[in-house]
N, C-alpha and C positions, 0 to 999 in steps of 0.2 A: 203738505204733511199733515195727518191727523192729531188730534191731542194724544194719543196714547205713543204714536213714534215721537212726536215733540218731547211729551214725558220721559219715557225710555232715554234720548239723545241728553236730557238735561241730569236726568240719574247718572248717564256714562260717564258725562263727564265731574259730577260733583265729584264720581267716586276716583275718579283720574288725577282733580287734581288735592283729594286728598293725598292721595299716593303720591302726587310732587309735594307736596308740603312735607310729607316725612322725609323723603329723599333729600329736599333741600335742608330741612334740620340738621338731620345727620351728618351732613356736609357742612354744617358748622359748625356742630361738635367736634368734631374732627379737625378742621381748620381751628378753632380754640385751643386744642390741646397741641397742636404743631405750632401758633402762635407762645403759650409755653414755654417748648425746650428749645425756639428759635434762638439762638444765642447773638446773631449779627443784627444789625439792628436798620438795614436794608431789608433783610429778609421779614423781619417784625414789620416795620412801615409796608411791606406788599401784602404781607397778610393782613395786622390791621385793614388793610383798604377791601381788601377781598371779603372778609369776614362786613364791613359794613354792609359792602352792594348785596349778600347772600341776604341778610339781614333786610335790606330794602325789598327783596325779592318776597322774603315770606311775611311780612308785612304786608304785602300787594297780595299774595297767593291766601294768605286770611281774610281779606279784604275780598276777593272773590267768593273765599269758600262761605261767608257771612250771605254775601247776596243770593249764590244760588239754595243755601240750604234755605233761606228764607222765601225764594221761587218755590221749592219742593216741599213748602209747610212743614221743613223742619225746627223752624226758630226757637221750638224750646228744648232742644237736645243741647246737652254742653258735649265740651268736646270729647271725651272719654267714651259719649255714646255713638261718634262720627263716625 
């Protein structure tokens, strides 16, 4: 593979998994606010648990998007400009 497809293959995907990282946000927010009006408290402890592992998750997906934007000489962009 040349630098320029290497290049191109490493922008697809920063920009990929930017788009998981919103996705999974969003799906936290959401699970927070149904955490909320959960009123059973079965129901709270499964969410609690779900809302951590999401949490684990974009933890790791910033943790990725950290390394490649730093491949792609992004590292002085905050995130607003991602």
């Amino acid at each position: 593979m040349d630098d320029s497809a290497v290049a191109g293959r490493l922008n697809r995907e920063f920009h990929e998994l930017i788009g998981a990282l919103d996705a999974i946000s969003a799906l936290k927010e959401e699970l927070e606010l149904r955490l909320d009006e959960a009123r059973d408290d079965c129901v709270r402890e499964v969410l609690d648990n779900v809302i951590a592992l999401v949490g684990a998750h974009i933890i790791e997906y910033q943790h990725r998007r950290s390394e490649q934007s730093n491949e792609l000489g992004l590292e002085n962009l905050n995130e607003s400009e991602m």
